[in-house]
N, C-alpha and C positions, 0 to 999 in steps of 0.2 A: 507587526500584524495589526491590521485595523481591525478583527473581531475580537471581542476579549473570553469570548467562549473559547477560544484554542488556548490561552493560557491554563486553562483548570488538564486541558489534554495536551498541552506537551510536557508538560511537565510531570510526567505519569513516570513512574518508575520502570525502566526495561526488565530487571531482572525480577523485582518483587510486584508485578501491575495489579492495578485496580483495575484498571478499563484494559480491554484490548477492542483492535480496533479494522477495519475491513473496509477499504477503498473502491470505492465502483465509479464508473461515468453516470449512470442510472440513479433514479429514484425509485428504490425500492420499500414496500412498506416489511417485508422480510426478507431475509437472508438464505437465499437457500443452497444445498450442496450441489456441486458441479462436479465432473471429470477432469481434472488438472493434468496437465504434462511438462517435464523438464526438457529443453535440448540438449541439457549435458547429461543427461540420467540421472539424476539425484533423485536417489529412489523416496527420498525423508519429500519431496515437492510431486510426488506422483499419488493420486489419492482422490475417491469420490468423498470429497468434504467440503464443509464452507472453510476458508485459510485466514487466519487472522492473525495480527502482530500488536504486539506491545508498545512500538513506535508511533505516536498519530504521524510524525514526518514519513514513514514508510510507504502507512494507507493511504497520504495525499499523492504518492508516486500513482500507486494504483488506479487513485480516481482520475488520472487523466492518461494513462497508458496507453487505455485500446486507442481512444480518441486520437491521440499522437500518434499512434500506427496507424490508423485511416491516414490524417494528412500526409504521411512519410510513407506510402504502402510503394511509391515509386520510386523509395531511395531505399540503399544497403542498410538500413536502421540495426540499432543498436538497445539493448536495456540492460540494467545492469543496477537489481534495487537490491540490498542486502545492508546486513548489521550485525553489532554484535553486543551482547547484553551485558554482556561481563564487562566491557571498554567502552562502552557507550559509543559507541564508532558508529556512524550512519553515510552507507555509501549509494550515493545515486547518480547515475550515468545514462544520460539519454545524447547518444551519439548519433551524426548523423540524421537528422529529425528535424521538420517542419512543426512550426508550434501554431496553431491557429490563434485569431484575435478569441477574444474574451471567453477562455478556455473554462470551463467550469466542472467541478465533480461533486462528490459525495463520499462523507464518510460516519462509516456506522460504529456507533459506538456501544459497546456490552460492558456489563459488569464483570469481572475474572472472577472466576472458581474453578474446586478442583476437576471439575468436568470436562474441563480441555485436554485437549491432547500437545505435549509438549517434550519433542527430543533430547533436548540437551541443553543443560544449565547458561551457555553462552548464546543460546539461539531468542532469536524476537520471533520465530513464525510457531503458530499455535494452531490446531485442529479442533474441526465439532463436526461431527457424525452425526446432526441432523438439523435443518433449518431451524433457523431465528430470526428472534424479533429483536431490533436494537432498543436501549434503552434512549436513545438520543442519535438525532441523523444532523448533520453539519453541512453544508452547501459552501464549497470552497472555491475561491480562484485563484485558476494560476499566478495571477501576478503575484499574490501572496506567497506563494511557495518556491519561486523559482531562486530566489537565494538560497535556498537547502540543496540545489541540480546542481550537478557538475553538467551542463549543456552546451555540446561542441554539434554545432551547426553545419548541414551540406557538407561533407566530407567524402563525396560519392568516387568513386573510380574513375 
């Protein structure tokens, strides 16, 4: 990684975090709640909140997700970000998908406390039931992060 600010956040703990962390395309000066929806129903991913994870490699999926759906919006695209806290397992899949040249995102970084909302001891994704402000905002790029993708390209029908 050529920023050395991502060493202090990858290396955050999953299971016991200091920071968790919230990936956008945007620069936002806060974080506010939105209306989520699952296509497989997973009721724990359906919810008016801001969503945040323990993984910064999760939030860097995020911050360029929508973006990669704009350039892929004419292919069968595929997403597929998840983890697991207990096994340190970080799984990310962008199938099918056009990646644009100098892709860039954003990731907002908080302090952890007990004020989050958290399902289950093996889970990275965390809730807040009201806008925030990050303690620290990071501007990333793709090129940095694509060794953490599993990315299978044009795969269309």
């Amino acid at each position: 990684m050529k920023n050395f600010i991502f060493e202090k956040y990858l290396n955050n703990d999953l299971m016991n975090p200091k920071y968790l962390f919230h990936g956008s395309p945007l620069y936002l000066d806060k974080v506010e709640q939105r209306m989520s929806n699952d296509s497989n129903g997973n009721e724990e991913n359906i919810d008016y909140a801001v969503f945040l994870t323990s993984s910064f490699i999760i939030a860097s999926a995020y911050a360029f997700k929508d973006k990669i759906k704009k350039y892929s919006k004419a292919l069968e695209w595929d997403f597929e970000i998840g983890g697991n806290a207990r096994t340190g397992e970080i799984n990310i899949n962008f199938t099918n998908v056009n990646i644009p040249q100098n892709l860039d995102g954003y990731i907002y970084v908080f302090y952890y406390d007990e004020s989050y909302e958290h399902n289950s001891e093996s889970s990275i994704q965390y809730k807040c039931h009201k806008n925030i402000k990050p303690i620290d905002v990071v501007k990333i790029d793709f090129d940095e992060f694509k060794d953490y993708y599993n990315i299978n390209k044009h795969l269309s029908k």
